[in-house]
N, C-alpha and C positions, 0 to 999 in steps of 0.2 A: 585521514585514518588516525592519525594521533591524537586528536580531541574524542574519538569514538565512543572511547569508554565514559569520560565526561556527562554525558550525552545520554548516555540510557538509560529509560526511565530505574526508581528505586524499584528492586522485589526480582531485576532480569537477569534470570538462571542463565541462558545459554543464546549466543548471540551467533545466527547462522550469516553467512554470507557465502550468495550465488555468485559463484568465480566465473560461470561460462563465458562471458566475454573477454577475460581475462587469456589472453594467446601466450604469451611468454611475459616471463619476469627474473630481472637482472637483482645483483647482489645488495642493490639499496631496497629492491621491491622485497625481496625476501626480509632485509632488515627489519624494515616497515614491520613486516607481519610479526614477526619474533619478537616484538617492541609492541603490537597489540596484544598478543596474546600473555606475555608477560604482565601488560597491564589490564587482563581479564581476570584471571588467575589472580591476582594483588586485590582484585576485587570479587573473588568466587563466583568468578564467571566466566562458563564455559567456549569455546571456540569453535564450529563447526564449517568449514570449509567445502561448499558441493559444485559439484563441475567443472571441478578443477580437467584443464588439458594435460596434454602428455609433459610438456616441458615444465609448467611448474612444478606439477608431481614429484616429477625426477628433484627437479632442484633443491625442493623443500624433503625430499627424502634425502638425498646427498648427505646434506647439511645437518641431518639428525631431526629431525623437526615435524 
């Protein structure tokens, strides 16, 4: 996840990624994402998060996020 932004091609607005497999996530997975999206944003680029389950939700809402 850290090299992501690296990664995508020049010109990309908004960078989705399908959560549904994704079941629960602990306080370094959530880091992870707040450290991508930080470095989207660094780069004017969007973050779109879909199908997200009930517990990341929560966690990534908690957290402010």
């Amino acid at each position: 996840v850290e090299d992501l932004p690296d990664r995508l091609p020049e010109g990309t607005d908004v960078l989705v990624l399908e959560m549904q497999q994704l079941i629960s996530m602990d306080t370094s997975g959530l880091d992870a994402m707040v450290q991508l999206h930080r470095s989207l944003k660094r780069k004017g680029v969007g973050l779109v998060l879909c199908g997200l389950h009930e517990q990341p939700m929560s966690l990534l809402k908690r957290s402010g996020h």
